[in-house]
N, C-alpha and C positions, 0 to 999 in steps of 0.2 A: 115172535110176533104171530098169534093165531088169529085167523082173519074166520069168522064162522058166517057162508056166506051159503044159498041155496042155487045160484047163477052165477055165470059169469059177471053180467052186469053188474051184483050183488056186490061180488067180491071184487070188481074195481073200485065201486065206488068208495071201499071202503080202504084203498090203497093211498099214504101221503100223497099229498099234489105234488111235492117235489121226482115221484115216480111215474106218477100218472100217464104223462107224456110215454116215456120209456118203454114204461110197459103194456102199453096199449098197443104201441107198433111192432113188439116183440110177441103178441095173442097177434094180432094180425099178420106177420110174416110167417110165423109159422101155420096160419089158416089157409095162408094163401099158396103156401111150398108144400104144406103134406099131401102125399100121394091119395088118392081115392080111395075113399074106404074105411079109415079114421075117422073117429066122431070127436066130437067137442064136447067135455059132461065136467060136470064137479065129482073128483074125484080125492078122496084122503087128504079134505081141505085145503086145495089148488086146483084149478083150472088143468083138467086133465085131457090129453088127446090118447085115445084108448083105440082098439079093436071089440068093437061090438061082440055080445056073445051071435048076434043074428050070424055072425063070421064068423067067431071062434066060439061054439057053446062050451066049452070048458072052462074057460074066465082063466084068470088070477090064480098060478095053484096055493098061494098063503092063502086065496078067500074065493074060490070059485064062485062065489053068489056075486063079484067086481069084475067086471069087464077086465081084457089082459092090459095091463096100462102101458104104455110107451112114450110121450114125453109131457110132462107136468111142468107149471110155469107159476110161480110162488114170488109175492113180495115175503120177506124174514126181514129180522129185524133190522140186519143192518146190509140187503143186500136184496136185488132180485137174482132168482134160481131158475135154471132153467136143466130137468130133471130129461136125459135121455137115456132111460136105457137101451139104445145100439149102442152107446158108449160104452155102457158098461160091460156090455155082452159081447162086444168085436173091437180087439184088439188093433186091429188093422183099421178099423173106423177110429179111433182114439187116437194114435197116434196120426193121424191124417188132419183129424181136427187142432191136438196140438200146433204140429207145423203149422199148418194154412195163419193159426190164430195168432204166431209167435208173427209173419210175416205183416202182422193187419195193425196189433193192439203194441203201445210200447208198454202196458204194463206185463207183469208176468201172469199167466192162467192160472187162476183160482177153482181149483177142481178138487171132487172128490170123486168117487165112484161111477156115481153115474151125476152127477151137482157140476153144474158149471155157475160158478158164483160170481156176479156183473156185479161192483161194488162202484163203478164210474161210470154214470146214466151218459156222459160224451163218450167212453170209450167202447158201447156194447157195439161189436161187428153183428149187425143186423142180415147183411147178407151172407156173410158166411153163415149164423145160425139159419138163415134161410134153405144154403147149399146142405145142409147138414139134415133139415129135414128131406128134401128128396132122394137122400143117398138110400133109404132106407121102403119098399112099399110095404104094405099088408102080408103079402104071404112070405116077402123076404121075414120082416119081423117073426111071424108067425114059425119059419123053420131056424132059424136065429135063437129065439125062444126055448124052443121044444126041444134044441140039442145042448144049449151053453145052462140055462137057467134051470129049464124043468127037467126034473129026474124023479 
């Protein structure tokens, strides 16, 4: 499901209603848990929360002209995604989210990489992906980054 939106608002509107709810409060809890410093942009046709190059002028090393992204938030076709790279980049953060998630949701985690994939709009743990955002600030990302990702 490609959503081609230029806004946030854009690309809600154009999310099924049956999501809408969902996913509004999942752009909103993580607006309201990330650490200072994170912007809110459309980025790689999702709702992107990034590190501004004004913080990091280096961007993205696959696209240095794209801010460094950090967690993206996707209706797909059959599922909303909620895209972290601290997940993917710290071990120790992954399995932390595991546990906590095994302990909240009785289905099993639907994860890839860095993809936590919410396929039950009843069962998204909204506060844990809340806690999940603040585990993580700006420059933690930032050296997180530069030693696991960029080489």
């Amino acid at each position: 499901m490609t959503i081609k939106a230029d806004s946030p608002t854009d690309y809600i509107n154009q999310i099924p209603e049956s999501r809408k709810p969902a996913f509004i409060k999942l752009r909103e809890t993580i607006i309201n848990k990330l650490p200072a410093g994170f912007v809110e942009t459309m980025n790689y046709g999702m709702i992107g929360y990034v590190v501004p190059h004004s913080i990091y002028p280096d961007g993205y090393h696959c696209d240095p002209l794209q801010p460094l992204p950090f967690i993206s938030l996707a209706s797909q076709k059959n599922f909303l995604a909620v895209y972290h790279m601290g997940i993917y980049a710290n071990e120790e953060l992954m399995r932390w989210f595991a546990e906590e998630y095994k302990k909240i949701v009785p289905a099993k985690l639907d994860m890839g990489k860095s993809c936590i994939r919410l396929k039950k709009m009843d069962q998204i743990p909204f506060e844990l992906i809340g806690e999940l955002c603040t585990k993580i600030s700006v420059n933690d990302w930032i050296h997180t980054y530069e030693l696991a990702i960029k080489r």
